[in-house]
N, C-alpha and C positions, 0 to 999 in steps of 0.2 A: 655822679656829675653834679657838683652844686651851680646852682643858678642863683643870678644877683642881679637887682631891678634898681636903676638909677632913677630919682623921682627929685624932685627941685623943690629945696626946702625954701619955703616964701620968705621967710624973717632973715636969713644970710644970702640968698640967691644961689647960694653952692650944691651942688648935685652932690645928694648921699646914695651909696650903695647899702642897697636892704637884702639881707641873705632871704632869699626863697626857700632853699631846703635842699634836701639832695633829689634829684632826679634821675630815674632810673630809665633803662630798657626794656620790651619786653622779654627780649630774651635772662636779662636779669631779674625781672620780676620773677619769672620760670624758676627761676636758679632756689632765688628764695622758698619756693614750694615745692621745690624737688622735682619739676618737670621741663620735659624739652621743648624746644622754642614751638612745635606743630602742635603738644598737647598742650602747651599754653593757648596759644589763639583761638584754641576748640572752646576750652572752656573762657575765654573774654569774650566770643563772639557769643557765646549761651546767656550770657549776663550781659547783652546788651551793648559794651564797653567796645569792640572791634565790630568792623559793618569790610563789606568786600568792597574794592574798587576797579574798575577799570577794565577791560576784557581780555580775553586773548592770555597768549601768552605776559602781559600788562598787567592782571590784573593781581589785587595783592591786600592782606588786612591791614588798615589802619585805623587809628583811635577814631570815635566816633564825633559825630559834629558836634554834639551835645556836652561833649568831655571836652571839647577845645574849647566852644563857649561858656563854659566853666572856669575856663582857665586853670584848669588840672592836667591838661595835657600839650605837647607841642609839636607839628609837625617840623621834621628837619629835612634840607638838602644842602646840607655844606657842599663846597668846588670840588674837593678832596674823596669825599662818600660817592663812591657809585651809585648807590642806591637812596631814596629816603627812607627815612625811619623817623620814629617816633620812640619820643619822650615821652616818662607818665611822672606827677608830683607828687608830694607827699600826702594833699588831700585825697588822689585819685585813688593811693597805694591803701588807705584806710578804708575807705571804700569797699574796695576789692577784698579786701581782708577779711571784710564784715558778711561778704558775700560768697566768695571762695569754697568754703564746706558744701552748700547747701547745690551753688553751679556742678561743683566735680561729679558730685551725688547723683547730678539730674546727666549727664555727660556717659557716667559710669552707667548708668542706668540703659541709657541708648544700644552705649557699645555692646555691652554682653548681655544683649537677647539672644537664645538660643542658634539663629540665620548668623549672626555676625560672631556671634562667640566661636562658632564653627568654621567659618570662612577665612577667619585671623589665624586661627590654627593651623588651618591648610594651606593658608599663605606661609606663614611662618617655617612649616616645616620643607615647601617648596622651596624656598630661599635658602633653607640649610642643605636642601638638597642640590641647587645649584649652584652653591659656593663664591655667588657674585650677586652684586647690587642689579635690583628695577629700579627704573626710573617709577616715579607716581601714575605716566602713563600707562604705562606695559604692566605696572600688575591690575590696571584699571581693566583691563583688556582682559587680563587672565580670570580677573574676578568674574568676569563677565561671561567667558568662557564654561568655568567651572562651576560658576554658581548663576544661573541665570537667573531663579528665583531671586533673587534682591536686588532691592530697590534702590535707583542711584543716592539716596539719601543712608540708607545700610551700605554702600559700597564706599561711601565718603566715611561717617562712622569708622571702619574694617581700616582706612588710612588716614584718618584724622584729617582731611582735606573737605571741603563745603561740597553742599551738592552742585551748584552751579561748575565745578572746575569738573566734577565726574559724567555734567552733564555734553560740557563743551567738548572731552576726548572720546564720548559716545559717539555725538555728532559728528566727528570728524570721522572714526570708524565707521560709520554706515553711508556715509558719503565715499568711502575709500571701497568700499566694499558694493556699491553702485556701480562705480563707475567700473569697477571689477569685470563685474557682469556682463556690463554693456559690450566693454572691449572681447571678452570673450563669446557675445554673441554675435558681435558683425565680425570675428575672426571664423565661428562655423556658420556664418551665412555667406561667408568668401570661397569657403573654401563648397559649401552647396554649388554654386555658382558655379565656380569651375567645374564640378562636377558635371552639369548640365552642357556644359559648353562641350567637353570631352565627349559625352555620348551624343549628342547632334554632328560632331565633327566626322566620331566612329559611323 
């Protein structure tokens, strides 16, 4: 995507257009390095370059405030995009380029500790065993399940996702699982009850 900056030359009055450069995506940044749009943002968010936004289902990586007031990067929401995204420039791209070996290295290093080297594997072959996609939540779930020993920062690792997203489908499970409980304790304290009621009656 080239981008072009109109600036008002003083000596004619007429507005010139100044080629910026080409400006890419992150998904195409990815592309350039041979990785997918999830292990892309792992390793931008690891160098600083991506910060998380917003909560909830909401929340989502974009270029960092630092990179925009740099002017190397651009937030977008054209009418047309459902979604925003972000732009990065050519200063941004050299940057990262400079950076790139040394992030993946520290990324790669995370993933395959032995807890998570393991976990991926059993995920993996779970998935071949059950011939259909999980959503990020549900195998959030099974990680948790099956591997209890790790830590929501290992379980984020095991899916390329932040901790803060492994923490927020925790939380929703142990609140689901609360209120679980509750209902099935005032269901055998109802049915107590009657029971008492029946024997007084007898």
């Amino acid at each position: 995507m080239i981008y072009q900056q109109e600036i008002l030359d003083r000596k004619t009055g007429e507005l010139i257009s100044v080629d910026q450069g080409d400006w890419i995506t992150i998904r195409e940044l990815g592309e350039v390095f041979g990785l997918g749009r999830r292990q892309t943002t792992t390793v931008l968010r690891k160098m600083g370059f991506l910060q998380v936004e917003g909560g909830g289902s909401n929340s989502r990586h974009r270029i960092a405030d630092w990179v925009v007031e740099k002017g190397w990067g651009k937030r977008l929401k054209r009418k047309r995009d459902k979604y925003p995204f972000d732009v990065i420039g050519p200063q941004a791209f050299e940057w990262i380029k400079e950076r790139w070996a040394e992030a993946l290295s520290a990324v790669e290093r995370e993933r395959f500790t032995e807890p998570v080297q393991q976990a991926r594997q059993a995920l993996d072959e779970y998935l071949a065993y059950r011939g259909t996609d999980m959503s990020v939540q549900m195998m959030i779930y099974w990680l948790e399940n099956f591997f209890p020993e790790l830590t929501q920062k290992q379980i984020g690792t095991v899916l390329d996702v932040s901790q803060p997203l492994v923490s927020r489908f925790l939380a929703i499970r142990a609140k689901q699982r609360s209120e679980a409980a509750a209902l099935k304790n005032n269901r055998f304290g109802q049915v107590e009850d009657d029971d008492r009621v029946i024997s007084l009656v007898a």
